[in-house]
C-alpha positions, -999 to +999 in steps of 0.1 A: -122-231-023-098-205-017-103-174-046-097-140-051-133-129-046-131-141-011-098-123-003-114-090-015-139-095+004-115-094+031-097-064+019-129-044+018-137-055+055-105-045+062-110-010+051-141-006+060-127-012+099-101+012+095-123+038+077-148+039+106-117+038+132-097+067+116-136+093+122-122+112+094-149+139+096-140+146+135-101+148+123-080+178+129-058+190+100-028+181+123-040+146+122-049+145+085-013+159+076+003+131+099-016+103+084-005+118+052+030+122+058+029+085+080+012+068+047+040+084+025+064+058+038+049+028+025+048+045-007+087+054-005+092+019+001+069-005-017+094-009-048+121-020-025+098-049-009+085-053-040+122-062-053+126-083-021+096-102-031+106-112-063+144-125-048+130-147-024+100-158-047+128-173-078+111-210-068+086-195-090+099-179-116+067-158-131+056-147-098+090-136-095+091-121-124+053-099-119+067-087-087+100-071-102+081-057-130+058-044-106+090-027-083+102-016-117+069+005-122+069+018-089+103+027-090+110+039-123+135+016-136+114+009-163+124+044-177+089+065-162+095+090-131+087+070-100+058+068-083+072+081-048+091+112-067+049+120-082+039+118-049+064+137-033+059+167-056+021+168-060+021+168-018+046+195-020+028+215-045-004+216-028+004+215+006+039+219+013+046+188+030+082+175+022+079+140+028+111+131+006+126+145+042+100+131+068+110+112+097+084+080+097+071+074+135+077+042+154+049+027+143+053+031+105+086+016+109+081-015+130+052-020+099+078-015+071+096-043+090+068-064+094+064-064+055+105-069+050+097-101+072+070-116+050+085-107+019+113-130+032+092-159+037+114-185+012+081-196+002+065-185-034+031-192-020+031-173+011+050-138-008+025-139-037-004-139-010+016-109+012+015-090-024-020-099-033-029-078-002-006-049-006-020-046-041-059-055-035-051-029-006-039-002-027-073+005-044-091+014-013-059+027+011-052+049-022-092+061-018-089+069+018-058+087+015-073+107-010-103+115+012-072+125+038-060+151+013-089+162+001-105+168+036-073+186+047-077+210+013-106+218+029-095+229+058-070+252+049-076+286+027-067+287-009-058+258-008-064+227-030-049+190-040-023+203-072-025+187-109+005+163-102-013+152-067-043+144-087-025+126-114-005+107-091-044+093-076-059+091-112-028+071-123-029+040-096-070+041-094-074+038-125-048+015-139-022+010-122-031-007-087-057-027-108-029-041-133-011-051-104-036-072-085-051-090-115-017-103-123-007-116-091-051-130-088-039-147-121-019-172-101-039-177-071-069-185-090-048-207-110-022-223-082-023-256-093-005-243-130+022-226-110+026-255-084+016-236-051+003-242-022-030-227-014-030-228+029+003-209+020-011-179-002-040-175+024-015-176+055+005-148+033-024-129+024-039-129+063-005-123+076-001-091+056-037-084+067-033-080+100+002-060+093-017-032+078-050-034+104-022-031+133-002-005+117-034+018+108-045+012+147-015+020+154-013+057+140-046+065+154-032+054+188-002+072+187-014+106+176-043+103+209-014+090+231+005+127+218-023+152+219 
């Protein structure tokens, strides 16, 4: 049967492939800063598929509700500063990367579309399983990004990751991504309560999946292809 321990299972396979595929030690700073700045875009744009979710997931009103609460977060309609505007200062701070202005590559925005897609499935099931592994993702994407800034400190003189950058890791690893995916694990471990449809969920979840394998690939192919 179908749970959440085996889709994080998954998850961590997941990142474990792109983790060894990435060679993080052997990366330039050049490459660092681009996965950096290429990552930032999810970030910019989560709350909006988020909100998309939660529109084409009303057949199911609480799953639609978690997912706009969860865009809310993100995006700081609940009444916090949002995530993206955290992020976007703590990289400036520390590094002087502006990626409030940063022109995402081809292959970041054929993923953002991918995501768009799925989030317009018209089925409950399937979007609650494409969110599942966006937010089961965070934890360890979130981890190895963090590696990515900290390895690129490293590299550069007097230089180091700035209070805000930190606080904008500390925030989602220790709460926030963690808040998100139990709520949304909540109804796949209990799909019968909220009438879905299991083969669904999974074909969401493995859809998103492979989004975020190909679009990790992707970078690494495309910064080889330019040096």
């Amino acid at each position: 049967m179908l749970n959440t321990d085996l889709l994080d299972q998954e998850v961590q396979s997941l990142f474990q492939r792109i983790r060894t595929n990435l060679t993080l030690p052997e990366c330039p700073p050049e490459r660092l800063e681009y996965y950096i700045k290429e990552h930032s875009g999810f970030s910019r744009h989560n709350p909006m598929l988020l909100s998309v979710g939660s529109e084409n997931s009303q057949s199911a009103p609480a799953i639609s509700v978690e997912l706009q609460r969860n865009s809310d977060e993100e995006s700081g309609a609940s009444g916090e500063e949002s995530h993206f505007a955290i992020y976007t200062d703590g990289l400036r701070e520390s590094f002087q990367f502006k990626v409030d202005e940063y022109v995402l590559s081809v292959e970041t925005k054929g993923f953002l579309e991918t995501m768009l897609d799925l989030c317009k499935s018209g089925s409950a099931s399937k979007i609650c399983g494409v969110f599942y592994a966006t937010e089961a993702g965070a934890i360890p994407e979130l981890e190895l990004v963090r590696n990515l800034t900290d390895l690129y400190s490293t590299s550069q003189e007097n230089c180091q990751p700035s209070e805000k950058l930190t606080y904008f890791f500390d925030l989602h690893l220790n709460g926030v991504e963690q808040e998100h995916k139990d709520g949304l694990g909540t109804f796949i471990n209990h799909y019968e309560q909220h009438s879905l449809n299991l083969s669904e969920i999974h074909e969401g979840f493995s859809d998103s999946i492979a989004a975020m394998d190909t679009w990790w690939n992707n970078l690494k192919q495309a910064v080889i292809a330019n040096n």
